[in-house]
Every structure is written in structure tokens, then in C-alpha cells.
LUMFITI-738172 format. One record per residue (C-alpha): x negated, y, z negated. Coordinates in steps of 0.1 Angstrom, whole numbers, plus 5000, padded with zeros to 4 digits. Layout:
BEGIN
XYZ/...
end
This chain:
BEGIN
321326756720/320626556690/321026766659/318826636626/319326836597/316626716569/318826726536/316026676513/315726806481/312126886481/312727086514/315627266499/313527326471/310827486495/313027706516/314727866486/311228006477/310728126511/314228226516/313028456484/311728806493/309628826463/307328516481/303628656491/302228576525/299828316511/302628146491/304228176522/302528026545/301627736522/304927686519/305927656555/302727436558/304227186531/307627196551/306827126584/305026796572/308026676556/309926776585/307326586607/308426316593/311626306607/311126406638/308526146648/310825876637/310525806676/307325866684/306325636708/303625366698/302125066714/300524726704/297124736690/295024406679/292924466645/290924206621/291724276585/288824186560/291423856557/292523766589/293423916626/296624086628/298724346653/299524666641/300524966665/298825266675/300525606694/300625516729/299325716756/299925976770/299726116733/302426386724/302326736734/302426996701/303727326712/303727576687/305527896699/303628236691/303028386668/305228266644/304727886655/301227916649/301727876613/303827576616/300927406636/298627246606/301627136588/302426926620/298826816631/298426666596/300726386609/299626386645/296026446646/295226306676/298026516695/297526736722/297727106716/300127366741/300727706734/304027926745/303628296739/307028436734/308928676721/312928846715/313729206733/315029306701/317929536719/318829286746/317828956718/316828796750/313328586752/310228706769/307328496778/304128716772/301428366774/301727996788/298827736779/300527446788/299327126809/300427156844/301726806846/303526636811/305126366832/306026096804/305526326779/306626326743/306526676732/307126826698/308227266698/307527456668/309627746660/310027876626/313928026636/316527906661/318628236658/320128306691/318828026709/317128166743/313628116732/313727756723/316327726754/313227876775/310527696760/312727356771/313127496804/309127496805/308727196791/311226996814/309627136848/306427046839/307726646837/308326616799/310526356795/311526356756/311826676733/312126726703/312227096683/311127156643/312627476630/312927566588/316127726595/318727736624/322027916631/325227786644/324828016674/321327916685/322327556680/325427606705/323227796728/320927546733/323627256738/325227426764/322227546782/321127136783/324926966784/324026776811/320226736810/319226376815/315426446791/316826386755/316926686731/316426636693/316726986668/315126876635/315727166611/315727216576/319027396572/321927566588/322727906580/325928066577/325628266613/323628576628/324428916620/324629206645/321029236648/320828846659/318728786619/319728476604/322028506571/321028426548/318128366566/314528426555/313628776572/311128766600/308728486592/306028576618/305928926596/305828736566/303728456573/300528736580/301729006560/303329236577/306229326551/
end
């Protein structure tokens, strides 16, 4: 797994305010908004494109377009759901899948509670939206999804990871053949016994809708 970690400082400026528990929910989710579009930018650095003939007012000229199929956005719920606009804004003409999941919080072990995914993303680019890569078994499962249904190039978008989740997920996909780019703001220090980033943000599906 490709690891990208987008040392910026506008996005370090943005996750110290929402690293800050004094942050309301509408700052909040403006703020995560704002960060997954500069993170977008990163991660699309690959998107796939094709050829695509145009006449300027001056004179005819090729310029590209995204090629078809046209990338898969998954956000993962809830907390992925506020990631999604942020993300659109540079895809718009993406496809939209949704992976309801969520963490046993005495086990920390992923459970999938909603799947509205294509049945068939065979040559698939698809983009997972996760706000935290803590332990790592969500995004591990969302993958797993992903690569049975034929997806063929992943890529995940998180504000803040640990160096737990990341090793989870590499060793859960050492020898998967679908390439596997994390694009994430920051690293954290590591997870504390209740598997919470530190320093972390809190729980950003609670803060994103006001639920703290």
C-alpha cells in the first residue's frame, strides 16, 4: 500500500481547528468539507482520463476528459457522509457508493450494517471516504468489498490516520495485486486503549452532527 501524507500547510492549518474541541459542528463540518477538496487533489493525481477533441474560439485542439467507466466515490457511514461534497466538488460526474459500517466498540472490530454498492466495478477506479483510519478493520473491510466486486485501483482519503490502522491495512493487502493508495492528512502519534486516535480529533461522526 501506497502511503500519501498531504504535508500542506493550509491542511495543517485546518486540522488544528478541528483537532480543537472548542470547534462547533457547523465549523466543523465546513472544515472537513474544505479538507477533503484539498485532499482530492492529491489523490486523483491518477485518475484515469482519456483523449477528447474540442475547437477553441481560436483553433481545434485535444484536451482530456475522465475516461469511462467514471470512478466510484464511496463514502463510508455516517461519518463519510460528510466528507462526500468536499470530494464531489472535484469529481462531479463520479458515481456515488455507500458502505454502512461501523466499530464494536468492546471488540474495535468493523461491522457492516448497509451495502449500496454496484454489483460489478470491474475496471474500476474507486475513491473511500473515511474520516479516521484508527485500527484499520473498517477500511480493511471496505477494500475487501471493493476488490470482489472487480475494482481494480483504490485509493482511501482520511483527515487523520494512526500508525496501527496504516499497518493493519498493509498487512491485510501485502500481496494484493489491485493497487492501494492511503491519502491522509496526518499521522498521529498511536491509539489509546480504547482504539481513539491521539491526539486525534474525538469522534468526528459525533462531531460532524452534533452529537457532543
Amino acid at each position: 500500500m501506497r502511503v500519501l501524507i498531504a504535508d500542506h500547510q493550509l491542511i495543517n492549518h485546518k486540522l488544528t481547528y478541528l483537532r480543537d474541541k472548542r470547534t462547533d459542528s457547523p465549523t466543523f463540518r465546513r472544515l472537513v468539507e474544505e479538507l477533503v477538496t484539498l485532499l482530492a487533489y492529491e489523490a486523483t493525481r491518477d485518475v484515469r482520463v482519456e483523449p477528447f477533441e474540442i475547437e477553441t474560439p481560436v483553433a481545434p485542439t485535444t484536451g482530456i476528459k475522465l475516461a469511462n467507466p467514471k470512478p466510484l466515490v464511496v463514502p463510508i457511514l455516517r461519518a463519510g457522509l460528510g466528507m462526500l461534497d468536499g470530494m464531489v466538488r472535484i469529481l462531479p460526474s463520479a458515481e456515488v457508493g455507500f458502505l454502512g459500517m461501523m466499530r464494536n466498540e468492546e471488540t474495535l472490530e468493523a461491522i457492516t450494517y448497509a451495502n449500496r454498492l454496484p454489483d460489478d466495478l470491474s475496471g474500476r477506479q474507486c475513491y473511500v471516504l473515511d474520516p479516521m483510519l484508527a485500527t484499520g478493520g473498517t477500511l480493511a473491510m471496505a477494500i475487501h468489498y471493493l476488490v470482489e466486486r472487480g475494482a481494480d485501483d483504490i485509493t482511501a482519503i482520511t483527515l487523520l490516520s494512526a500508525p496501527e490502522g496504516i499497518a493493519h491495512v498493509e498487512r491485510e493487502f501485502a500481496g494484493l495485486e489491485v493497487p492501494v493508495t492511503l491519502v491522509t492528512g496526518a499521522v498521529d502519534e498511536r491509539l489509546n486503549e480504547h482504539g481513539y486516535i491521539v491526539p486525534g480529533l474525538g469522534d468526528a461522526g459525533d462531531r460532524l452532527y452534533g452529537l457532543v
